[in-house]
N, CA, C and O atoms as a MOPAC input file, in Angstrom:
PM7 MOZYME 1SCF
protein

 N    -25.82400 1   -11.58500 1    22.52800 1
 C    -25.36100 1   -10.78300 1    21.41600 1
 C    -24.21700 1   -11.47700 1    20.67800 1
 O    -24.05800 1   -11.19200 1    19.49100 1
 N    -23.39600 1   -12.36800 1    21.27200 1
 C    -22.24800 1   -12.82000 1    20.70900 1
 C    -23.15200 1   -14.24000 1    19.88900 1
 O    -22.94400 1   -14.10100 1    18.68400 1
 N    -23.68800 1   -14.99700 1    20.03300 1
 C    -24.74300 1   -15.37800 1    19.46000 1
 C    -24.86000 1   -15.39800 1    18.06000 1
 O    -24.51100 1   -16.17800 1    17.17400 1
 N    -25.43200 1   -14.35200 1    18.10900 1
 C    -25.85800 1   -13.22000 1    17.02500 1
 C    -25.20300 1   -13.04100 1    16.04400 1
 O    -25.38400 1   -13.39900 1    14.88000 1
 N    -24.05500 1   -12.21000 1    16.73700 1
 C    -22.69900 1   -11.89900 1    15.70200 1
 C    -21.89100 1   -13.39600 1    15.13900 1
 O    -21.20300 1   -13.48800 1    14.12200 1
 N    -22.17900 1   -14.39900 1    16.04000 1
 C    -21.31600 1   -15.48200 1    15.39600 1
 C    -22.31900 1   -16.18300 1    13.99700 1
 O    -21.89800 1   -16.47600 1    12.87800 1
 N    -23.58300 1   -16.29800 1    14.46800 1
 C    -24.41100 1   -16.59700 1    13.21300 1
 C    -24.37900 1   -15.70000 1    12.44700 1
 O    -23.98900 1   -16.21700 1    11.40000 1
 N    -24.52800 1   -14.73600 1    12.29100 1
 C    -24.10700 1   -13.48900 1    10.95700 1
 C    -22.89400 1   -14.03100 1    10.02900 1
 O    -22.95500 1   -14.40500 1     8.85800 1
 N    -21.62000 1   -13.95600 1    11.01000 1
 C    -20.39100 1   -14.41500 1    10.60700 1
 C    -20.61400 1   -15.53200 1     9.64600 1
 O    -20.41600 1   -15.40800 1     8.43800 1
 N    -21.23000 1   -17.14500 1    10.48800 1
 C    -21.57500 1   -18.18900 1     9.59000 1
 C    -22.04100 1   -18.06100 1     8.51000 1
 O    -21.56700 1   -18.65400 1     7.54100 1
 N    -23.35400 1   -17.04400 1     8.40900 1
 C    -23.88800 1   -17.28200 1     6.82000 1
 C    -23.51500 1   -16.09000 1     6.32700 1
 O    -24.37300 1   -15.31000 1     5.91600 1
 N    -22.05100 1   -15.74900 1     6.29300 1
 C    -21.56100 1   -14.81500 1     5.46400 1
 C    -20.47900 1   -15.42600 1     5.34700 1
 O    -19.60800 1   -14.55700 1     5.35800 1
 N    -19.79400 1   -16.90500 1     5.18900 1
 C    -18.96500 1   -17.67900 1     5.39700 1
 C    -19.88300 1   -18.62700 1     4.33900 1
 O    -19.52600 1   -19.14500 1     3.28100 1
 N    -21.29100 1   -18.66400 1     5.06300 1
 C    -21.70400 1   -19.68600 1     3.85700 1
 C    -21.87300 1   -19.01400 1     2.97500 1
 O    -20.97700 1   -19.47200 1     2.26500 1
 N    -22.35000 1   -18.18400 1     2.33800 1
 C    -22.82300 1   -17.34400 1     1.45200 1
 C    -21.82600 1   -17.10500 1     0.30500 1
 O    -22.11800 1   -16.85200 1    -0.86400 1
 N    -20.15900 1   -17.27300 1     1.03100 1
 C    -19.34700 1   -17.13400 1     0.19500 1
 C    -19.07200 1   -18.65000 1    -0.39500 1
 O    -19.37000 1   -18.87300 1    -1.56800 1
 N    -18.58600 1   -19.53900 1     0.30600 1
 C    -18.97600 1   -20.57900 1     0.28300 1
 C    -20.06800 1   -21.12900 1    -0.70600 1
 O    -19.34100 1   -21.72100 1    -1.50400 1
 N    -21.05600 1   -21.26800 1    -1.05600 1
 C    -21.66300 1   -21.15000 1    -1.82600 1
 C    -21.89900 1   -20.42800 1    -3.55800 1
 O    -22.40000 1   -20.88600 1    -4.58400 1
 N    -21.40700 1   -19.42100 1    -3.29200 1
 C    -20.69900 1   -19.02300 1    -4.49400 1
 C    -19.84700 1   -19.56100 1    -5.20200 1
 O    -19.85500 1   -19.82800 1    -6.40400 1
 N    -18.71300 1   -19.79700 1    -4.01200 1
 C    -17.51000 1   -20.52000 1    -5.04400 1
 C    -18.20200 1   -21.82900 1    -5.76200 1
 O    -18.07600 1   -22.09200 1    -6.95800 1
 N    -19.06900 1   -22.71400 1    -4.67000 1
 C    -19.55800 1   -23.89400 1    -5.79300 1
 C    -20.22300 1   -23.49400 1    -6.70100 1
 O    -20.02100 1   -24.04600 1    -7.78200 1
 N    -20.96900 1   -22.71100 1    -6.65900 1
 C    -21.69800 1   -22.19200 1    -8.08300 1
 C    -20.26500 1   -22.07700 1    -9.31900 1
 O    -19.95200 1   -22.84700 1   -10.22700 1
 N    -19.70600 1   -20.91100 1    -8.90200 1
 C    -18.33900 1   -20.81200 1    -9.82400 1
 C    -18.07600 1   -21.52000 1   -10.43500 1
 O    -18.08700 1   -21.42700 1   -11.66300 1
 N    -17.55700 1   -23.02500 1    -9.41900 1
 C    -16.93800 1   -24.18400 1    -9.89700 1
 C    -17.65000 1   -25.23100 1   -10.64500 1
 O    -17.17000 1   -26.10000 1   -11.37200 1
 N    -19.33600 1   -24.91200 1   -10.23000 1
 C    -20.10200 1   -25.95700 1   -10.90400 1
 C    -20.79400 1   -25.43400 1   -12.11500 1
 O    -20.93300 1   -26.11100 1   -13.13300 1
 N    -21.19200 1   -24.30900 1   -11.99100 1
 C    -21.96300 1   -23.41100 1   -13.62200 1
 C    -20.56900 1   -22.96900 1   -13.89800 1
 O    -20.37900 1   -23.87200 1   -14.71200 1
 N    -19.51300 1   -22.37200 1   -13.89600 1
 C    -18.35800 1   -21.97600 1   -14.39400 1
 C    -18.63200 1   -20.58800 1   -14.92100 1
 O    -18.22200 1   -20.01400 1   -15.92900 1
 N    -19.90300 1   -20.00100 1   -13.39900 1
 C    -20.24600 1   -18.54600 1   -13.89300 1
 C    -21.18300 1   -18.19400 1   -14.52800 1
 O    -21.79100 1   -17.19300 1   -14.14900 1
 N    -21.64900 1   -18.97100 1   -15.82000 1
 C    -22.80000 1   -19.12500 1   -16.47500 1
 C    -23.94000 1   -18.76300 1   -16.21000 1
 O    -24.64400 1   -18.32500 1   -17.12000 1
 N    -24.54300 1   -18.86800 1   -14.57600 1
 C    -25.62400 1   -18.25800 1   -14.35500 1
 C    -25.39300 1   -17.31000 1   -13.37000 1
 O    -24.34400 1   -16.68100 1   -13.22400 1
 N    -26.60600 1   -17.20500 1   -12.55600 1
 C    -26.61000 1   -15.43400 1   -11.95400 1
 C    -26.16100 1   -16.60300 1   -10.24500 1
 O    -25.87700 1   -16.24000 1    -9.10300 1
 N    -26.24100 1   -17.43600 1   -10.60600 1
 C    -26.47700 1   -18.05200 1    -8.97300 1
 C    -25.20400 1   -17.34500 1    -8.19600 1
 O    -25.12000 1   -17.28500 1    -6.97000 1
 N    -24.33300 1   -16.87600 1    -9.02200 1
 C    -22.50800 1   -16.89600 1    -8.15100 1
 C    -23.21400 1   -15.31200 1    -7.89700 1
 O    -23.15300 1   -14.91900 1    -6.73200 1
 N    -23.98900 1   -14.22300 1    -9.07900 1
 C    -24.33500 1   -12.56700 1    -8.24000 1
 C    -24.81000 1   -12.79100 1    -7.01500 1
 O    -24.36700 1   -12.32500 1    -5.96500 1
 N    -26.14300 1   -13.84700 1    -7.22500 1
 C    -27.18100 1   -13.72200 1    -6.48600 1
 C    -26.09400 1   -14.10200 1    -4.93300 1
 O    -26.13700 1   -13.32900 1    -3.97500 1
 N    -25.38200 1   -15.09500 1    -4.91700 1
 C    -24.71600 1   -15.46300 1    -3.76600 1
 C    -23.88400 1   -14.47700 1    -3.37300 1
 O    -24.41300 1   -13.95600 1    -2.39100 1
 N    -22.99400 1   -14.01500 1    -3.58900 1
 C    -22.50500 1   -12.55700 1    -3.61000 1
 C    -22.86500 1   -11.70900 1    -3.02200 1
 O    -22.47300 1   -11.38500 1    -1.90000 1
 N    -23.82700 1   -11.10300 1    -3.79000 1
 C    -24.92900 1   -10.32000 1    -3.11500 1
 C    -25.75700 1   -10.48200 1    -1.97900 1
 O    -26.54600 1    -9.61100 1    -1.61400 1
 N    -25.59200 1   -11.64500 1    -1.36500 1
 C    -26.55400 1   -12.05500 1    -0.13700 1
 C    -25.30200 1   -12.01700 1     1.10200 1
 O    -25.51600 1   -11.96400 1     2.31300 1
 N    -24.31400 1   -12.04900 1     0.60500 1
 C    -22.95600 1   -12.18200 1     0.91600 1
 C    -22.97800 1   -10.45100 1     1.70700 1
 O    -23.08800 1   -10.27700 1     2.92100 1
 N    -22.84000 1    -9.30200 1     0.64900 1
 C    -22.82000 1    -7.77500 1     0.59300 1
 C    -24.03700 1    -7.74200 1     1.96900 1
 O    -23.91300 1    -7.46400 1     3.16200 1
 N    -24.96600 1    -8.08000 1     1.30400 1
 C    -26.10400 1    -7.54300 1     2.09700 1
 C    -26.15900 1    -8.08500 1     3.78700 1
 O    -26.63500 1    -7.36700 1     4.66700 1
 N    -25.50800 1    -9.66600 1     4.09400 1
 C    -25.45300 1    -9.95700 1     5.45800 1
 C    -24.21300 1    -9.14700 1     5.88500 1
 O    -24.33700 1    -8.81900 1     7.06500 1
 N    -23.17300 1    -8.75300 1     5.39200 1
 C    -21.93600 1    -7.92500 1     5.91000 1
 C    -22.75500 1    -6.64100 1     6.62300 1
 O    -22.90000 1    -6.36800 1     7.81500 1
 N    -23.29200 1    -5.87700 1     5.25300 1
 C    -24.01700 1    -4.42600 1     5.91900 1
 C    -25.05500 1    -4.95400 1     6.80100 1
 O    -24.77900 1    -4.27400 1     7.78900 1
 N    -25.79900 1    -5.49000 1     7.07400 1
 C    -26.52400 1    -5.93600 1     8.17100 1
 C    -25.60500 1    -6.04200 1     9.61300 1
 O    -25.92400 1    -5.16000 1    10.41100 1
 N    -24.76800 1    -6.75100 1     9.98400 1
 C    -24.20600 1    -7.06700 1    10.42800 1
 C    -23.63100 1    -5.66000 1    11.36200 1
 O    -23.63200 1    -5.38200 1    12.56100 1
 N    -23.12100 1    -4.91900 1    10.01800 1
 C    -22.32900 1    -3.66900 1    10.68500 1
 C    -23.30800 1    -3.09400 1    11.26400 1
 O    -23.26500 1    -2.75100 1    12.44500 1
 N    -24.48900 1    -2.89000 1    10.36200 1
 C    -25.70200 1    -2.08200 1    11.02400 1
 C    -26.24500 1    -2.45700 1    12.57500 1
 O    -26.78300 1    -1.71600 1    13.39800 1
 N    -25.94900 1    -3.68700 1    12.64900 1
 C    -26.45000 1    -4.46500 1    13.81000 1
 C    -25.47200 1    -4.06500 1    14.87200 1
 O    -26.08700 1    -3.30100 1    15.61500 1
 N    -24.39200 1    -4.19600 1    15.24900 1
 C    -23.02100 1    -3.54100 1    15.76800 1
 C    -23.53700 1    -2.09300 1    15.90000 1
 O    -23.86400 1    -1.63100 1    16.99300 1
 N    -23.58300 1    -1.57800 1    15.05300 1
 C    -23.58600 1     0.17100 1    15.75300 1
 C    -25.06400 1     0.46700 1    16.35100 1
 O    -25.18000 1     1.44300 1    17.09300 1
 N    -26.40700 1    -0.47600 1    16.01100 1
 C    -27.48900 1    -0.23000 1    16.86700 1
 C    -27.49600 1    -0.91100 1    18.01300 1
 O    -28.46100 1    -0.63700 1    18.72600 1
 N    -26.65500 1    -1.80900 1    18.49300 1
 C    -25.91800 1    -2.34200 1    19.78900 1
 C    -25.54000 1    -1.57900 1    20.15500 1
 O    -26.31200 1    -1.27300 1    21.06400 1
 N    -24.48700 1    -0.64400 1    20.11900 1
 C    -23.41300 1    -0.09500 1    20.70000 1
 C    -24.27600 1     1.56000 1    21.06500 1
 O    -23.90300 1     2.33300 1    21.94700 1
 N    -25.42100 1     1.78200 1    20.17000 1
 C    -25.85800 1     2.99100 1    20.35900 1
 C    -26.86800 1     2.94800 1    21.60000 1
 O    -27.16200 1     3.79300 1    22.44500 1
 N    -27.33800 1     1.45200 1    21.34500 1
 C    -28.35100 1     0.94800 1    22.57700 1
 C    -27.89800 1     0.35300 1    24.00900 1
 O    -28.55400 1    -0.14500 1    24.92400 1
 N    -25.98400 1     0.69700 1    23.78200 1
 C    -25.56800 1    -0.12400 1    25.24700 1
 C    -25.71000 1    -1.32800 1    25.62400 1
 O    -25.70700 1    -1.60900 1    26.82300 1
 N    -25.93900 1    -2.75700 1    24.14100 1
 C    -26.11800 1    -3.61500 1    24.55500 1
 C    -24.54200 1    -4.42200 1    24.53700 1
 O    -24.29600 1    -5.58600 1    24.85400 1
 N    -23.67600 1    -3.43300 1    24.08500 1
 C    -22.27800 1    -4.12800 1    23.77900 1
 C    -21.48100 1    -2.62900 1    24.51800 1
 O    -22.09700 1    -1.62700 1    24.88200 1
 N    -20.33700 1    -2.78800 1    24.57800 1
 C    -19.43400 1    -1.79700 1    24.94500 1
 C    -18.35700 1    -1.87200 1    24.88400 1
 O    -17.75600 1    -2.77800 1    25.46100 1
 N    -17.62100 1    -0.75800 1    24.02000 1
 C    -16.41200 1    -1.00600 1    23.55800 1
 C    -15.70600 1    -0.71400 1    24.93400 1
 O    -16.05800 1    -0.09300 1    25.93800 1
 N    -14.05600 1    -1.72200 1    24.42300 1
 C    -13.12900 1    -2.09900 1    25.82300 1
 C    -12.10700 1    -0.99800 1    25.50400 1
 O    -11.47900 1    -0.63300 1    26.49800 1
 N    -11.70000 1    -0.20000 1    24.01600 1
 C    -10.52100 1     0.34000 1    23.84000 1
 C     -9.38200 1    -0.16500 1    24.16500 1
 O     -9.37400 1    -0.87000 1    25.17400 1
 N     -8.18000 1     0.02900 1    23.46500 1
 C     -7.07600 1    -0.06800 1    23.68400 1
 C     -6.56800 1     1.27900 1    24.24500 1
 O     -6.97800 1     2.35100 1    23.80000 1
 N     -5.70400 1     1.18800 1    25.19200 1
 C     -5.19200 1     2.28700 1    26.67300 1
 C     -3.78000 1     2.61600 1    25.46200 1
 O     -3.02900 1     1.82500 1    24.89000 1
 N     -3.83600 1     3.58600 1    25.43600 1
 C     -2.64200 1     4.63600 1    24.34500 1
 C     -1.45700 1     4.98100 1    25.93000 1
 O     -1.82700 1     5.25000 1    27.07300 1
 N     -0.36900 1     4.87000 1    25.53100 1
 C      0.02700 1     5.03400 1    26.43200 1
 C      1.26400 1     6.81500 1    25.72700 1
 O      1.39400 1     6.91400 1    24.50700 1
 N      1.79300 1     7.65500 1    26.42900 1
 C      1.78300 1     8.86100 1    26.40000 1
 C      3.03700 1     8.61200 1    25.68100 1
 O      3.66000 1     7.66500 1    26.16200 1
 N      3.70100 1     9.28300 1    24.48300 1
 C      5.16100 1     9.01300 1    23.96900 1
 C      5.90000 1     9.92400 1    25.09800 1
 O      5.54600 1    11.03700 1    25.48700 1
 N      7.39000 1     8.90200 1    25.65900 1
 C      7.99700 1     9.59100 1    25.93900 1
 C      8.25500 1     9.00200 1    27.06000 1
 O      9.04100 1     9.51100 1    27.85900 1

């Protein structure tokens, strides 16, 4: 699963990545910087989606942080 989540991470790293050269090389001009963007949006919500059907399926498990009592 960690796997997983680290390749997600990558091509939502590239994805941004990629944009900016568009930016820098069309100077915006075409759709390439939405289209990258947008592939950008769409691996994030994937991602999250992927995380909470883990966590609903028990393939991950949250550790919490221990609150300790004021006082």
């Amino acid at each position: 699963m960690k796997w997983i989540i680290a390749l997600a991470f990558l091509l939502i790293i590239a994805s941004l990545a990629s944009a900016m050269v568009f930016l820098i090389r069309d100077r915006g001009r075409t759709r390439n910087v939405a289209r990258a963007l947008g592939y950008r949006v769409g691996f994030s919500i994937a991602l999250f989606l992927l995380i909470l059907f883990a966590y609903w399926m028990g393939w991950i498990q949250s550790t919490g942080v221990p609150v300790r009592a004021a006082g």
